[in-house]
MIGURO-888509 format. One record per residue (C-alpha): x, y, z; residue in one letter. Coordinates in steps of 0.5 Angstrom, whole numbers, padded with zeros to 4 digits, always signed. Example, Ala and Ser with C-alpha at 12.3 -4.5 7.8 and 13.67 -1.06 7.14 Angstrom:
<sites>
+0025-0009+0016A
+0027-0002+0014S
</sites>
This chain:
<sites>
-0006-0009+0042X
-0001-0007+0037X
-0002-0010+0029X
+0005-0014+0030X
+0003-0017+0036X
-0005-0020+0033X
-0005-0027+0033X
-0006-0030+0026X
-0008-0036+0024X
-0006-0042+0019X
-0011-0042+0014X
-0014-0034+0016X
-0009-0027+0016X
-0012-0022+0019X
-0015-0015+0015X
-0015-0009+0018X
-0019-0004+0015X
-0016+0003+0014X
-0018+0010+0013X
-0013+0013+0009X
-0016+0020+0010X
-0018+0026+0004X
-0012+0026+0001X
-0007+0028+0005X
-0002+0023+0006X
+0000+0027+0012X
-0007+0026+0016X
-0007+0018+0016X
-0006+0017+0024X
+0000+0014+0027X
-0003+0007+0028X
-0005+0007+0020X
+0003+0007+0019X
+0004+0002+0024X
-0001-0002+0020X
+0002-0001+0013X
+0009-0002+0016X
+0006-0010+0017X
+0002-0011+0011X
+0003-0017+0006X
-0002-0015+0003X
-0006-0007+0001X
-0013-0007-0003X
-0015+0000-0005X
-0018+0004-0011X
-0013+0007-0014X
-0013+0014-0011X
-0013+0011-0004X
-0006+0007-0006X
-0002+0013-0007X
-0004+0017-0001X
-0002+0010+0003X
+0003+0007-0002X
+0009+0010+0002X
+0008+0008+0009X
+0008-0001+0006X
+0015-0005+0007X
+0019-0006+0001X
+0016-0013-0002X
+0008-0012+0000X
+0003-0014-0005X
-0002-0009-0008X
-0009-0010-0011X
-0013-0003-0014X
-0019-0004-0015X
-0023-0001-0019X
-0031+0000-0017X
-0034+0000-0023X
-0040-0006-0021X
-0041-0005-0029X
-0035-0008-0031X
-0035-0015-0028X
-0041-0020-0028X
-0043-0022-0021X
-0039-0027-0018X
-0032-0025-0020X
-0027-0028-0016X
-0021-0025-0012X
-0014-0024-0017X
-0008-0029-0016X
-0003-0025-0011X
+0004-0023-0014X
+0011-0020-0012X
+0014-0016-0017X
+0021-0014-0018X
+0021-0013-0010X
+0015-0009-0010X
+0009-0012-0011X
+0003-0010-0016X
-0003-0014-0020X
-0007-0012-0025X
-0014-0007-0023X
-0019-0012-0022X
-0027-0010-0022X
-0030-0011-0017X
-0037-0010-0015X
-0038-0009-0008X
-0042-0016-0006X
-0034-0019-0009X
-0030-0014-0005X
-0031-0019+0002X
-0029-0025-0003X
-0023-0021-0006X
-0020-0019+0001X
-0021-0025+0005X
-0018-0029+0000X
-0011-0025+0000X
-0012-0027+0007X
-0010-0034+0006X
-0003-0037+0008X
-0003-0032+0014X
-0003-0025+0010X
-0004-0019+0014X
-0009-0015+0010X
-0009-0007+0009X
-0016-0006+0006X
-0016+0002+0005X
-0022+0006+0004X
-0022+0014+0002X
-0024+0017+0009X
-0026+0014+0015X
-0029+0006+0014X
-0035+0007+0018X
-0038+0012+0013X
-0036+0007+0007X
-0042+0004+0003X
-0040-0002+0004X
-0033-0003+0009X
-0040-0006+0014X
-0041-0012+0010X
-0034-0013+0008X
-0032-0013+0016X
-0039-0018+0016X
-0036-0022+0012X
-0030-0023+0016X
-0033-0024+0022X
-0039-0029+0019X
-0032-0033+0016X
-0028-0033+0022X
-0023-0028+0019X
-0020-0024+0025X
-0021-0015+0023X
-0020-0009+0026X
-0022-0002+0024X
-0017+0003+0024X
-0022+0010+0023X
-0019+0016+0018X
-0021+0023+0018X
-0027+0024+0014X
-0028+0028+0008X
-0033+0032+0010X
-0029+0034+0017X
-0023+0034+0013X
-0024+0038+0006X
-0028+0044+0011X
-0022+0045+0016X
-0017+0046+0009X
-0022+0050+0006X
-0023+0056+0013X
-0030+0053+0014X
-0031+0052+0021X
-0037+0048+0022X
-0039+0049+0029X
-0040+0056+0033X
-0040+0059+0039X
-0048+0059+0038X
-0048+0052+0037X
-0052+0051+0031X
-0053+0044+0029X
-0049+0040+0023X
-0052+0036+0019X
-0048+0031+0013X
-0052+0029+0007X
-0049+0024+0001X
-0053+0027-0005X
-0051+0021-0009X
-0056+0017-0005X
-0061+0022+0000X
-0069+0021-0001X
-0074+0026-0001X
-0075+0026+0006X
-0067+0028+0007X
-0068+0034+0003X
-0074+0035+0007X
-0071+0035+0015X
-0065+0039+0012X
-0069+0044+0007X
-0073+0045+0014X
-0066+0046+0019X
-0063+0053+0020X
-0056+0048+0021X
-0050+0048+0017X
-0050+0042+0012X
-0045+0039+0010X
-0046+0036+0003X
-0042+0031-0001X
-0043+0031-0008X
-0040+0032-0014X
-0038+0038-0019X
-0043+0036-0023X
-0049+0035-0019X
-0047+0042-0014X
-0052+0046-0017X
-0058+0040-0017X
-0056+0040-0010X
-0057+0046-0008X
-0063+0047-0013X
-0066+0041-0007X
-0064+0045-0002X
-0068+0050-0004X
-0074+0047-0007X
-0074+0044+0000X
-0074+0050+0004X
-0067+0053+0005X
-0067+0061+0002X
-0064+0062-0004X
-0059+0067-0002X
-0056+0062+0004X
-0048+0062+0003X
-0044+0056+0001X
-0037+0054-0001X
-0036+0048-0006X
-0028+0045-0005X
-0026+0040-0010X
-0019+0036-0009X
-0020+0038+0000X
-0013+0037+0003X
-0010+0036-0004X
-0005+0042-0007X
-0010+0041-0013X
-0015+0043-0007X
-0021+0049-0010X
-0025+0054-0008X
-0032+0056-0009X
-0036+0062-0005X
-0043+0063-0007X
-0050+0063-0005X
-0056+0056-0006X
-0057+0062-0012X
-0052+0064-0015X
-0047+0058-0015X
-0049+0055-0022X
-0047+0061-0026X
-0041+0062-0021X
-0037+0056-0023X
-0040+0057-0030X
-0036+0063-0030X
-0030+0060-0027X
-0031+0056-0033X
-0031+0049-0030X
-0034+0044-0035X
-0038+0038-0034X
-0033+0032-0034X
-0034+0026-0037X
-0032+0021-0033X
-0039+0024-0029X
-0035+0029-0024X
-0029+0030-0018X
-0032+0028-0011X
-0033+0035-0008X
-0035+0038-0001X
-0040+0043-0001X
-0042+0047+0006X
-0048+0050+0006X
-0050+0056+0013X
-0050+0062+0015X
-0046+0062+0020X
-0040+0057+0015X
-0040+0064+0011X
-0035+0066+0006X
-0034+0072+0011X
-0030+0068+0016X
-0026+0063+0009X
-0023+0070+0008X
-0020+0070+0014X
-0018+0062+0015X
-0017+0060+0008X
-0009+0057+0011X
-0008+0052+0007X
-0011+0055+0000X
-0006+0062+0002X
+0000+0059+0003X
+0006+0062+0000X
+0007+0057-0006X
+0000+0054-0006X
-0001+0049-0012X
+0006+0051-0015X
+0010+0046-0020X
+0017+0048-0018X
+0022+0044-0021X
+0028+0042-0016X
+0035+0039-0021X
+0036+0034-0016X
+0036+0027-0015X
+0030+0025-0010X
+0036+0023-0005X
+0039+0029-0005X
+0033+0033-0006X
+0030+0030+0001X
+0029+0036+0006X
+0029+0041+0001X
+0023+0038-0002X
+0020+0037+0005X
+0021+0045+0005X
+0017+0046-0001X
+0011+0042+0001X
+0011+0046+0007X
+0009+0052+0003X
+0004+0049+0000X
+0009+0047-0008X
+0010+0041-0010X
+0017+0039-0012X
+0019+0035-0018X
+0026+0032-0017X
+0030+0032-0024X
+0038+0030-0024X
+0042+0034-0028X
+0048+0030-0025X
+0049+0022-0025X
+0055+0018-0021X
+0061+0014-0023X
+0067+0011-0021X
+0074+0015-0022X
+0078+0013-0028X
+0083+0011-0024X
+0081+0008-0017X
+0088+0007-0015X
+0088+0013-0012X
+0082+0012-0008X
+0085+0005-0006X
+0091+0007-0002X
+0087+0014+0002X
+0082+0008+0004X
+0087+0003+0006X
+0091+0009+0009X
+0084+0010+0014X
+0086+0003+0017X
+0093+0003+0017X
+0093+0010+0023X
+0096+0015+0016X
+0089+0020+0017X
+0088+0025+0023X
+0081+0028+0019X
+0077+0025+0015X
+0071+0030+0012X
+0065+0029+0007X
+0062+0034+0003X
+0056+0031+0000X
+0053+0025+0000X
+0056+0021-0006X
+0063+0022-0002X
+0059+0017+0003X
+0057+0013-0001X
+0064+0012-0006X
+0067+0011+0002X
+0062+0006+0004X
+0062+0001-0002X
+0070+0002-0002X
+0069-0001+0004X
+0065-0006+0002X
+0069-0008-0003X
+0075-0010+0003X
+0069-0013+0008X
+0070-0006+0012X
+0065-0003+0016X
+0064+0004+0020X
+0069+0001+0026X
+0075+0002+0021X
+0074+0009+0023X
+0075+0008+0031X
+0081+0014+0033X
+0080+0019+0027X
+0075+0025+0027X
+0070+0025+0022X
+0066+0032+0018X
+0061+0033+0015X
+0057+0038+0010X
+0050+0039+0011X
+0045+0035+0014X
+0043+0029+0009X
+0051+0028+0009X
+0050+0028+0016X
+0044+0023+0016X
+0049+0018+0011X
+0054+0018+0016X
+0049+0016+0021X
+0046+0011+0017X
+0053+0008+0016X
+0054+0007+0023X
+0059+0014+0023X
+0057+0020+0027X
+0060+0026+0026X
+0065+0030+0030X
+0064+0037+0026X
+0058+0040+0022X
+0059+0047+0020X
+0054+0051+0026X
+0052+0056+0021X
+0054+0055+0013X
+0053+0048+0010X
+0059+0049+0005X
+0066+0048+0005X
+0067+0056+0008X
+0062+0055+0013X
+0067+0047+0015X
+0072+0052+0015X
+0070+0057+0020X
+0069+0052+0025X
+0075+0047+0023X
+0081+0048+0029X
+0087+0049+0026X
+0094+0043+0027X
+0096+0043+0033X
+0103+0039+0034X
+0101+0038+0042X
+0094+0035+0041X
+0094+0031+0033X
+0099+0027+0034X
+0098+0026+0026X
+0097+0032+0020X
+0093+0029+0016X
+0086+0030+0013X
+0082+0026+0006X
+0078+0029+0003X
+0074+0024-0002X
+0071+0029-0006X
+0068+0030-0013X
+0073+0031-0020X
+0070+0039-0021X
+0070+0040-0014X
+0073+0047-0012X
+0079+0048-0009X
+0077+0053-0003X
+0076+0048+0002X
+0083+0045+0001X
+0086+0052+0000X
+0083+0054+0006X
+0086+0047+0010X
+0093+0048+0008X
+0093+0055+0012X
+0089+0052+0018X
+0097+0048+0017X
+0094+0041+0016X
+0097+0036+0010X
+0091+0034+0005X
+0090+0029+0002X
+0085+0031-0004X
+0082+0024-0007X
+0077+0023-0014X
+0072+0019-0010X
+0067+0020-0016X
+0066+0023-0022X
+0060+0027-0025X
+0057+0028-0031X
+0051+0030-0034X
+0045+0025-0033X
+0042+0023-0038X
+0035+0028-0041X
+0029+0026-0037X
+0022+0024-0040X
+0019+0027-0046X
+0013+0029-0041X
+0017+0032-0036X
+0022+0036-0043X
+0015+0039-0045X
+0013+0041-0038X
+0020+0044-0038X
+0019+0048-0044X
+0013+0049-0045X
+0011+0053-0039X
+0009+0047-0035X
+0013+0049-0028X
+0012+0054-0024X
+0019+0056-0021X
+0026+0052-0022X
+0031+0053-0016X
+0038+0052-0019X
+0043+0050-0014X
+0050+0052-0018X
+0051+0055-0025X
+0053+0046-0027X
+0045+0045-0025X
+0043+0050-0030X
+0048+0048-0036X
+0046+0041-0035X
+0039+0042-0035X
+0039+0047-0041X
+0043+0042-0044X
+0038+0035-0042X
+0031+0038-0042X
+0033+0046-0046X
+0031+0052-0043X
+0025+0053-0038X
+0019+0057-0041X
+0019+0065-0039X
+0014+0064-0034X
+0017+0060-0031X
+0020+0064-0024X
+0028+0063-0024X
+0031+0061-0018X
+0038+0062-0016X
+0042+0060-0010X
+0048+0066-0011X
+0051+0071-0017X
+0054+0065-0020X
+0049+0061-0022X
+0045+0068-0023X
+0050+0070-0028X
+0050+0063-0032X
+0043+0063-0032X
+0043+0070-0035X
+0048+0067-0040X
+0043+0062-0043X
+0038+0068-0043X
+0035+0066-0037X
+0031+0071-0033X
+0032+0071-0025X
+0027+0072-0021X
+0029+0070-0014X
+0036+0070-0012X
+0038+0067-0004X
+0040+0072+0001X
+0045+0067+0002X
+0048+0060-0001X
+0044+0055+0003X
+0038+0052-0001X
+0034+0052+0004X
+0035+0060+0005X
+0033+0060-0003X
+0026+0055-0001X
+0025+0061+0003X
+0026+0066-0002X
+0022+0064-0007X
+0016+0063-0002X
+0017+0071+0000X
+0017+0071-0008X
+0011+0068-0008X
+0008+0071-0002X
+0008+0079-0004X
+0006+0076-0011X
+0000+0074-0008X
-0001+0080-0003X
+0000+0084-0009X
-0005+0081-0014X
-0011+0081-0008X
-0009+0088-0007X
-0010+0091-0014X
-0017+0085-0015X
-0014+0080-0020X
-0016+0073-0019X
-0010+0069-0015X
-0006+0065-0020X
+0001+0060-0021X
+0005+0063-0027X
+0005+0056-0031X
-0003+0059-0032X
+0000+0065-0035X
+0002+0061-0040X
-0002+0062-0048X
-0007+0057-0047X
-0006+0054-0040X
-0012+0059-0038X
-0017+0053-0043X
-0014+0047-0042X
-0015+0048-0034X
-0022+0050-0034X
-0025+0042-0036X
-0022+0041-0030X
</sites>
């Protein structure tokens, strides 16, 4: 049964017990997001809130939780639910786990639906049981919704397979609270343990296994963050693994230790991580890169990166007005309505969007444009057309640029267009090629100041730092305006950062502002520049294994990066 068809009742909602998995968002399963998309209500620690988070609909309450026991006397109740600003949010509330029952079966008054998320699976929580017994003691109608598991998970990301062809056993042990005995029955097993643990109790950990029987010079790999781009790992042996992360400077931490998954075998050994370490190797793997864009039109770039691995950081350089004078943009609308236009054609989102509120303002809608044959550039101006209830009649099949709109566009034909006219509602620093190109295809255009762009205003001090100080790994810039701007906003990006550019012009304006470029796309598409940094980042990689040296980002080339890393 579907969480939109479960039946709730007047008094009581309905709880579904979720897990969100080790980190990932993307390994949170289809019903997990259908569940999400119905919630009234999420209750979850905090980190388990920013996996999930995305997948709520807009106005859902969300209630962190902090598992603390030592912060709360017993008997703390269940906070007042609010909405805020359309998205929801209470304060942390400390939550002993005998409250954490109390806490979700009253957010499931007046009929709420109930996400309660735990990090990995629900059925290996310590206290998801007695949560879901308190449910059904009170009459509270549950599901359960299970989620990877750390201890499967973060191995798979880490190459570590746990099982061979042999068959040997695999074993999990939670070293927060094995017994003697436990150690014992592992210590005496020749199968793959898997431990969970933190980075702090690694070595007590494999000091047990030892003492329980296991040879000290059996292999192990220890992975912190798994299936996050912040994922870490060690390989060493029950012996050695001590002064193994002594060496890689990894101090204790003083909020007790990051949850780690510690995997302990001869067959699970560091041989076959060489050859299976995918998520690790990826080109760009833990890069900070920097995209000078706003999130809207950084969408499927962004995507891009994250698939190798990076993490983007959208920063407008640019922001949006309205035209000085909307005269002009008036008449080419009402010109739309009144059969003055053969062609209409869009080369961004902001063009989308300028047309659409103008239409709105009329109480238009997409039916204004029945009989007139629409363009676009690029996928998201496709996408923003779509959603405006327009499809488009062209997009570029090979460049998505105002040449590649052009290579396909037909010319006027007095025999098949009945009119000659084209609008183009465009950018006041729009380039003249795509009109130029357009008069010679023989048409009539009516080039119109849809929106004005102008700098954006500087992003937060944090992210300025991060920029100058060396913070970022890479910065893709898509024009020689992004560069300006940025420089003029954030200032200039720190040497070591790697500088990415999408032609010659940009590259020379980068150069202008003392910039050293790096990268450049073989093509002007941003998406050729996503890969051209990835293959940067591959031979960069390829190249420091081969000569020895550790794998590391740019930003830890940076004067004192090396030692604020290593309390991780």
């Amino acid at each position: 049964m579907s969480p939109t068809t479960l039946p709730t009742g007047l008094e009581h909602g309905h709880v579904t017990f979720l897990g969100a998995g080790p980190g990932d968002p993307g390994l949170l399963t289809l019903r997990a997001v259908e569940a999400l998309s119905t919630a009234d209500v999420l209750i979850a620690e905090h980190e388990v809130l920013d996996v999930i988070r995305t997948h709520a609909r807009q106005g859902v309450s969300v209630v962190p939780m902090d598992t603390d026991s030592s912060m709360a006397p017993p008997g703390t109740g269940a906070p007042q639910l609010t909405v805020v600003d359309g998205a929801s949010t209470t304060a942390a509330v400390p939550t002993p786990a005998r409250d954490a029952a109390h806490l979700v079966m009253e957010a499931t008054r007046g009929g709420r639906r109930v996400v309660r998320a735990v990090s990995g699976d629900p059925g290996l929580d310590t206290y998801a049981a007695e949560e879901m017994l308190a449910c059904a003691a009170a009459g509270v109608p549950f599901e359960v919704v299970p989620g990877v598991a750390a201890a499967v998970g973060v191995p798979a990301y880490a190459g570590v397979p746990l099982r061979d062809p042999h068959g040997a056993d695999v074993r999990f042990v939670d070293a927060r609270t094995a017994s003697d005995r436990c150690w014992t029955e592992v210590g005496a097993s020749d199968g793959t343990v898997v431990v969970s643990t933190t980075l702090d109790s690694v070595a007590a950990a494999a000091g047990e296994l030892v003492s329980a029987g296991r040879k000290p010079d059996t292999p192990l790999t220890v992975t912190v963050a798994g299936t996050t781009t912040r994922q870490r790992t060690w390989t060493a042996t029950l012996g050695t693994i001590a002064q193994t992360l002594k060496q890689a400077k990894v101090l204790p931490s003083p909020d007790g230790g990051r949850a780690v998954i510690a995997v302990v075998g001869e067959r699970s050994a560091a041989a076959q991580r060489d050859q299976l370490s995918w998520f690790e190797s990826k080109p760009l793997f833990g890069w900070k890169v920097l995209v000078p864009r706003t999130k809207e039109q950084a969408a499927s770039l962004s995507d891009q990166l994250r698939s190798y691995g990076a993490v983007p950081h959208e920063v407008p350089t640019i922001a949006v007005e309205p035209p000085r004078t909307p005269q002009q943009m008036e008449r080419a609308v009402k010109g739309l309505v009144t059969g003055r236009y053969e062609w209409i054609a869009f080369t961004s989102v902001n063009a989308v969007k300028a047309v659409r509120e103008k239409f709105e303002e009329y109480g238009l809608d997409a039916r204004a444009f029945a009989g007139i044959k629409v363009a676009a550039v690029g996928e998201q101006t496709a996408k923003a057309l779509i959603a405006f209830g327009v499809k488009p009649d062209l997009v570029p099949s090979g460049e998505q640029s105002a040449a590649g709109l052009l290579e396909d566009w037909p010319p006027y034909d007095p025999v098949f267009d009945p009119i000659d006219r084209v609008f183009l509602p465009r950018a006041d620093i729009a380039t003249e090629t795509l009109v130029a190109g357009l008069i010679e295809l023989g048409w009539e255009v009516d080039d119109v100041t849809a929106y004005r762009t102008v700098r954006a205003s500087p992003p937060p001090a944090e992210t300025r730092e991060a920029i100058k100080g060396g913070g970022f790994d890479a910065v893709l810039f898509t024009s020689s305006s992004t560069v300006r701007n940025l420089v003029g906003i954030a200032g200039k990006p720190h040497n070591v950062t790697v500088i990415a550019c999408i032609g010659p012009a940009t590259a020379k304006t980068a150069e202008e502002h003392g910039l050293r470029v790096d990268v450049m796309a073989p093509e002007p598409s941003v998406h050729r520049l996503a890969e051209a940094l990835a293959d940067f980042g591959m031979k960069r990689r390829a190249a420091a294994l081969e000569s020895g040296d550790p794998v590391t980002r740019p930003s830890e080339r940076r004067p004192g990066a090396r030692r604020r890393r290593s309390t991780t």
